[in-house]
C-alpha positions as CSV (number, residue, x, y, z in Angstrom):
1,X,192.5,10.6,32.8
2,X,192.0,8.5,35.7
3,X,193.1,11.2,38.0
4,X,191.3,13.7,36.9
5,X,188.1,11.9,37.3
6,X,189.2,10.8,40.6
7,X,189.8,14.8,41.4
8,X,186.7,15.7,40.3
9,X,184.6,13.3,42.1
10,X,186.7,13.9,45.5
11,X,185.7,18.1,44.5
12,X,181.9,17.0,44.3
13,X,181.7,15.0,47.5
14,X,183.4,17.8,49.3
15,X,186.2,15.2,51.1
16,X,189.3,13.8,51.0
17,X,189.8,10.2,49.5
18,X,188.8,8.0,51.8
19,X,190.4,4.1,51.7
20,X,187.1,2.7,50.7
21,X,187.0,4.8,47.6
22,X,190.9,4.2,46.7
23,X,191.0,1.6,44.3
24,X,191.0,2.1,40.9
25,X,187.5,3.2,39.3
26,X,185.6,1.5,36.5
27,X,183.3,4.3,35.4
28,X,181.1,1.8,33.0
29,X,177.8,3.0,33.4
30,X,175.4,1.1,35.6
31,X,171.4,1.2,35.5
32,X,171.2,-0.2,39.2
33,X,171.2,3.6,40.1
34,X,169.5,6.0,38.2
35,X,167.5,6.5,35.2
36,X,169.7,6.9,31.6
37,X,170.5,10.8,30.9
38,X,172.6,13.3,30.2
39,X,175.0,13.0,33.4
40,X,178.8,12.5,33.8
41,X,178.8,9.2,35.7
42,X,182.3,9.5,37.9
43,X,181.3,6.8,40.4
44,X,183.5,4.3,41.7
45,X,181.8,1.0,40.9
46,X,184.5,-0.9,42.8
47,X,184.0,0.8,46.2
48,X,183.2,-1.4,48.9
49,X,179.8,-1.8,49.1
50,X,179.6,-3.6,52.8
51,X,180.8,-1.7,55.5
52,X,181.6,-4.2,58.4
53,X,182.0,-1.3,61.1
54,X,178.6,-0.4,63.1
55,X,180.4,2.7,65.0
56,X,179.7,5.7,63.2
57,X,182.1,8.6,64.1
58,X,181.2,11.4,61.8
59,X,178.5,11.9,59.7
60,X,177.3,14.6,57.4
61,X,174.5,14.6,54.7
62,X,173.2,17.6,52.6
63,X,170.6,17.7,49.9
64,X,167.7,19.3,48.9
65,X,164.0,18.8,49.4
66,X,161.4,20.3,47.9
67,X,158.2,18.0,47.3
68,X,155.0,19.5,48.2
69,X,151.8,16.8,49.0
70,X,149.0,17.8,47.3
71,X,145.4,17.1,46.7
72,X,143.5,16.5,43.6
73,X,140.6,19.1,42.9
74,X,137.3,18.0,40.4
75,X,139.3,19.4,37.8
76,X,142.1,16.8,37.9
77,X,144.5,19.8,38.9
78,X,146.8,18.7,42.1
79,X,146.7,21.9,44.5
80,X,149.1,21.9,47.0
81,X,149.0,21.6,50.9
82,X,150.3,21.4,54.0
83,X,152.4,18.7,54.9
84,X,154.0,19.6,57.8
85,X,157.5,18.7,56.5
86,X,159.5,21.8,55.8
87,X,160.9,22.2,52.0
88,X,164.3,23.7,51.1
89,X,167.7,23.0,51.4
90,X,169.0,20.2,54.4
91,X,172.2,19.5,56.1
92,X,172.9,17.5,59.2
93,X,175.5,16.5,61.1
94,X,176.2,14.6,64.1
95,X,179.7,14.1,65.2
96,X,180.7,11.2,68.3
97,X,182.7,13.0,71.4
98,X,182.6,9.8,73.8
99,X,179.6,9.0,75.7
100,X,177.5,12.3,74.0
101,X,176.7,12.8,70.0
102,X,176.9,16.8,68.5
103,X,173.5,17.0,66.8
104,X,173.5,19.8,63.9
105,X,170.4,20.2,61.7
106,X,169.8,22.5,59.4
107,X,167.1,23.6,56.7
108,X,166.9,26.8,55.3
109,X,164.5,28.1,52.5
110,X,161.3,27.7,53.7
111,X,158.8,29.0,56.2
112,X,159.7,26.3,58.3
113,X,163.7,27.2,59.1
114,X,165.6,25.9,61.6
115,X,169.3,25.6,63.5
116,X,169.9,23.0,65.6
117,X,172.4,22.4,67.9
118,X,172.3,19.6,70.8
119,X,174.8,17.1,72.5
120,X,172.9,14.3,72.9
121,X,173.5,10.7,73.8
122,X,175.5,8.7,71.7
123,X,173.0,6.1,71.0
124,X,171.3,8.5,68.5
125,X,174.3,7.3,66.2
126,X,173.1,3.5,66.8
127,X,169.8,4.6,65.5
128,X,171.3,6.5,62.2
129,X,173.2,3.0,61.5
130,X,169.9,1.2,61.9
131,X,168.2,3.3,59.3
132,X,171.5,3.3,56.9
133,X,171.4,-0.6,57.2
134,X,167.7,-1.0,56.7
135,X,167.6,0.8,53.5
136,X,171.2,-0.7,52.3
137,X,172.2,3.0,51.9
138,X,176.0,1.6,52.0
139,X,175.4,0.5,48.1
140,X,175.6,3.9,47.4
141,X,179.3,4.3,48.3
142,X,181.3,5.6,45.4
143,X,178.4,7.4,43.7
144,X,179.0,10.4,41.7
145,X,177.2,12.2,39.2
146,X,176.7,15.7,37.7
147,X,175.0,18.0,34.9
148,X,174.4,21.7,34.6
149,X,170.8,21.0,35.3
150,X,169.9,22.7,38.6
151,X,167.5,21.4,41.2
152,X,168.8,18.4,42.6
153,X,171.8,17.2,44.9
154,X,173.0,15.5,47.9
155,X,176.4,14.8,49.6
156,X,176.8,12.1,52.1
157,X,179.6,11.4,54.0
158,X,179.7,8.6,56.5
159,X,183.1,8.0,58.8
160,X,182.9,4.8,60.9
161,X,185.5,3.6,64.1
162,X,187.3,0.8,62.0
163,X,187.9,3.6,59.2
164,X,185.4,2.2,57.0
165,X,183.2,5.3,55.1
166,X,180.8,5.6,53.1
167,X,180.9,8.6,50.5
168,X,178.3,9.7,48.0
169,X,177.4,12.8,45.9
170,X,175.4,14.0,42.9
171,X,174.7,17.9,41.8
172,X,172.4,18.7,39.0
173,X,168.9,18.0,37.5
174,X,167.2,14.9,38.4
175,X,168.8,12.6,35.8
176,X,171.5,12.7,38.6
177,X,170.1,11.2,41.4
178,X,169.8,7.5,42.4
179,X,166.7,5.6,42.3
180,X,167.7,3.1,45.1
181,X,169.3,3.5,48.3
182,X,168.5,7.0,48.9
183,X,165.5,9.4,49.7
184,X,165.2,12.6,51.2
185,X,162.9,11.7,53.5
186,X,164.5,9.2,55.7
187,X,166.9,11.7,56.8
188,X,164.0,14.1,57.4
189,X,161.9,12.0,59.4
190,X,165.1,11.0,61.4
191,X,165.5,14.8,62.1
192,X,162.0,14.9,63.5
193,X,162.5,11.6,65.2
194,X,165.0,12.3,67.3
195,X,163.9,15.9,67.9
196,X,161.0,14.7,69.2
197,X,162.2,12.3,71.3
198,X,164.7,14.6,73.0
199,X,162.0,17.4,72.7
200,X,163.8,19.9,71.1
201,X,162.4,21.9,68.6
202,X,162.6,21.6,64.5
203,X,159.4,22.5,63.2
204,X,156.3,23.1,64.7
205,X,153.9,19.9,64.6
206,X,150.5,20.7,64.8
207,X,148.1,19.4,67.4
208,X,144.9,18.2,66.0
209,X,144.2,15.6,68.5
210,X,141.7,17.8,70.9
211,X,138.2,19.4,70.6
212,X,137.7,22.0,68.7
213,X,137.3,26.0,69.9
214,X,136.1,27.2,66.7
215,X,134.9,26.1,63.4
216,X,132.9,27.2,60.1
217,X,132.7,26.1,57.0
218,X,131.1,27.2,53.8
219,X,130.7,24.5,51.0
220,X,128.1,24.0,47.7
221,X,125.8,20.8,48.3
222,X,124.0,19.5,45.2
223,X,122.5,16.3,45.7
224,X,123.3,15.1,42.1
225,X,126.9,15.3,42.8
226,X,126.8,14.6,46.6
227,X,124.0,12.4,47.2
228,X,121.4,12.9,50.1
229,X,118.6,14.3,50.1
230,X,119.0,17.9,51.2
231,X,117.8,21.0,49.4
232,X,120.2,22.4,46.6
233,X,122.7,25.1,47.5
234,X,125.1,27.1,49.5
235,X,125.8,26.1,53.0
236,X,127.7,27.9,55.8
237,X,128.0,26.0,58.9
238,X,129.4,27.3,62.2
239,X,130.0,26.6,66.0
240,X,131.4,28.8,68.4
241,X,131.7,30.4,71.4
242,X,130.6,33.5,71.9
243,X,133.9,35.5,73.5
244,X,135.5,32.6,72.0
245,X,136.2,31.0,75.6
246,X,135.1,27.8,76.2
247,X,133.4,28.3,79.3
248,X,130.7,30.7,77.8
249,X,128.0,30.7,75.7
250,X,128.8,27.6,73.0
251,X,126.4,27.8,69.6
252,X,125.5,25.7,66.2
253,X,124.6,27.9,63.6
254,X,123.6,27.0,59.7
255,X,122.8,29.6,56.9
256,X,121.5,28.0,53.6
257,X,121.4,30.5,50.4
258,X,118.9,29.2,47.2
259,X,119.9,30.0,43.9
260,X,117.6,33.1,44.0
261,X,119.6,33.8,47.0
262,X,116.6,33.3,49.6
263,X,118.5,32.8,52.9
264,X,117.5,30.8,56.0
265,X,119.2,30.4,59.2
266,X,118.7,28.0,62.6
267,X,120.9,28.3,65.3
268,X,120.8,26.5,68.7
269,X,123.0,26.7,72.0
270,X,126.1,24.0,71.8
271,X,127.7,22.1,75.0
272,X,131.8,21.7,75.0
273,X,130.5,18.2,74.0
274,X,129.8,19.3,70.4
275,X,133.0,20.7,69.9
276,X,134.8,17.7,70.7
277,X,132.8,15.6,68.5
278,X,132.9,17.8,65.4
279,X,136.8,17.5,65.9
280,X,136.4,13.4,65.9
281,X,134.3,13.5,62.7
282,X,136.7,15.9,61.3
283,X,139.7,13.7,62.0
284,X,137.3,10.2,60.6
285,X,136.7,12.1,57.5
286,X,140.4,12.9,57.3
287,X,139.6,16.9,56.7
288,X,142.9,17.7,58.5
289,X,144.5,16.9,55.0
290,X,142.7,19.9,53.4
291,X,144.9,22.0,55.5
292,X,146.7,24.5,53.6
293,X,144.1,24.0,50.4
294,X,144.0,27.1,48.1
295,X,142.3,27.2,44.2
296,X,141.3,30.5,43.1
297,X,141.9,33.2,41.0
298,X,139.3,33.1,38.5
299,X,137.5,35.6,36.6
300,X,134.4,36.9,38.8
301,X,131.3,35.8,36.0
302,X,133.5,31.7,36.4
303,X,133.1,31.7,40.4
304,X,130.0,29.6,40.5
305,X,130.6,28.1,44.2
306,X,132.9,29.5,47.1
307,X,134.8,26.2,49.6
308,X,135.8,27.3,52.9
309,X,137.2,25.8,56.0
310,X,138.6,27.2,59.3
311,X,138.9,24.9,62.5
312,X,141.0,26.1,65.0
313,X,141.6,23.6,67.8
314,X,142.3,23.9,71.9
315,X,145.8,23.5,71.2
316,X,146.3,26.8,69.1
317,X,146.6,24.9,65.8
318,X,144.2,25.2,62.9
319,X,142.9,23.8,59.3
320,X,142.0,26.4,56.4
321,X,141.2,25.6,53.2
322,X,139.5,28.0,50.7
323,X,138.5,27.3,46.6
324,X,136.4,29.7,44.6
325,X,135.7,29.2,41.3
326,X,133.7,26.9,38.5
327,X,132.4,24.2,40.5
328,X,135.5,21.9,39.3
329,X,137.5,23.6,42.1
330,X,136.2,21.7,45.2
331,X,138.5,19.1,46.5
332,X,138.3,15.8,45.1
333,X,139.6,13.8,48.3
334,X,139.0,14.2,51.9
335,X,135.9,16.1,51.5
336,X,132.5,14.8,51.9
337,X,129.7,16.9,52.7
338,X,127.0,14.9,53.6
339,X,128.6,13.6,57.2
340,X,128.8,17.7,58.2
341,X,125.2,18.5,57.6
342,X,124.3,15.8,59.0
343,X,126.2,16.5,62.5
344,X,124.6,20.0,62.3
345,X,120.9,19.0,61.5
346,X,121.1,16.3,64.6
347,X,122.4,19.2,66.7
348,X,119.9,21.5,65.3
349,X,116.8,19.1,66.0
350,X,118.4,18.5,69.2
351,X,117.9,21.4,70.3
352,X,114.2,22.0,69.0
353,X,115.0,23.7,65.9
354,X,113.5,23.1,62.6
355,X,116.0,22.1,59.6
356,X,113.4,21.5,57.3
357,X,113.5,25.1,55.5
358,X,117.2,23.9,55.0
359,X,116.6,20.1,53.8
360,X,114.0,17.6,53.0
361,X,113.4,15.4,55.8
362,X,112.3,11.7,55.2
């Protein structure tokens, strides 16, 4: 019975035994790893658990990720967005050949796929061991776990210079994966580490740090919900170039629509220094996590307000956001109102032009 359970925890790790998972297994089941479920527990709870060896000479991890950050709308619902952080399925491996390190990462599955392949110092293997020992990831040796539940998995495999290793697994739902000593994301925010610190490419990264080039946004105000003391309704705010170059023609522009539908527009000339401060007051209000933002689909007699936001940026990048629907559809966080129309009335009166048909001024 032993060795069967010993072969089929050496089949889901993918590897031959190594010495630190040779001694005879105590399958007991233990709560320090993961939540109680319907799992066969094949770990090795007397593999070594401190590995003495800081050389790494092979490693290999796979697993899965696919957590999306999201924001909460009015109506409670979570809607997803942008995170920059690619989802699907991971492997990498990096492999010591002297003085240089054989860098393979891999993620497949998503709109953000990549193939890596760099020799790169060795040092990049000193900075894998620092991360392994400040999350204690060694504790995991001798893990294994299964079910037919699909969804969840990893495989790690760790060979260090004194023969030491550190070998973990789990396939299945998420009853199978540890709660301590493991997550995803370390190994992805490694991946980007280290890409861009050798400035290589994973994923693209976008560049919100400059002015803007272009930006509108359309957005309900109602000063019950919002505070302020501006006049009930629809809002469209825009600033832009005309060609869309930066060295012509710049312009603020704001439409307000009534409930009748009544619509009145100002619009004044802009300087390149408005576009770089709408971008700061877009990065203080923390708009940039919109990005991404989509809640529609609703029947045409429940769209009672319509949420926009495009902002593209010097460096190419750009937010959009769009909800149309009951009014319940509007973001929740990172959206408030009141700081936009106030940039755009200042600008307006700045340049001579009335916003009181748009707001009532104090």
């Amino acid at each position: 019975m032993k060795k069967f359970l010993f072969t089929v925890m050496t089949a889901l790790l993918g590897v031959m035994p190594f010495s630190s998972s040779g001694r005879t297994p105590d399958y007991a089941p233990s709560s320090d790893f993961s939540a109680p479920g319907s799992t066969s527990d094949h770990t090795d709870y007397n593999a070594p658990h401190v590995i003495h060896s800081k050389t790494i000479q092979d490693f290999s991890v796979r697993f899965e990720f696919h957590e999306a950050r999201a924001v909460r709308s009015r109506s409670g619902l979570f809607v997803p967005v942008y995170s920059g952080i690619p989802q699907g399925s991971f492997s990498l491996n990096i492999k010591r050949m002297g003085e240089q390190a054989f860098f393979n990462a891999k993620c497949h599955g998503s709109r953000d796929t990549f193939d890596v392949q760099e020799y790169l110092p060795s040092v990049v293997l000193d900075e894998l061991q620092r991360l392994i020992d400040e999350h204690e990831i060694a504790r995991l040796n001798g893990y294994c776990k299964w079910n037919s539940a699909l969804g969840h998995g990893f495989d790690l495999k760790v060979l260090y210079a004194s023969g030491e290793t550190i070998a973990a697994g789990a396939e299945g739902g998420y009853a199978v994966m540890p709660y301590r000593y493991w997550s995803e994301i370390w190994f992805i925010d490694f991946m980007m580490s280290i890409s861009e610190k050798y400035r290589f490419g994973l994923v693209h990264k976008k560049d919100f740090s400059g002015p803007l080039r272009a930006f509108v946004a359309e957005a309900p105000y109602s000063s019950g919900i919002d505070g302020g003391s501006f006049a009930d309704g629809a809002y469209k705010f825009e600033l832009f170039y005309y060609g869309m170059e930066e060295n012509s023609e710049g312009r603020i522009r704001v439409v307000f629509r009534d409930a009748s539908g009544t619509a009145v527009r100002a619009e004044v000339s802009a300087s390149q220094e408005d576009f770089a401060l709408l971008a700061e007051l877009l990065r203080k209000e923390g708009t940039m996590q919109l990005d991404g933002y989509q809640y529609s689909g609703f029947m045409p007699e429940q769209c009672e307000v319509d949420f926009r936001i495009e902002a593209d940026f010097i460096s190419g990048d750009r937010i959009f956001a769009r909800a149309a629907g009951p009014a319940t559809v509007m973001p929740a966080e990172h959206w408030n109102v009141l700081p936009l129309m106030e940039f755009f009335r200042n600008r307006l009166k700045r340049g001579n032009a009335s916003f009181s048909p748009l707001a009532t001024e104090k």
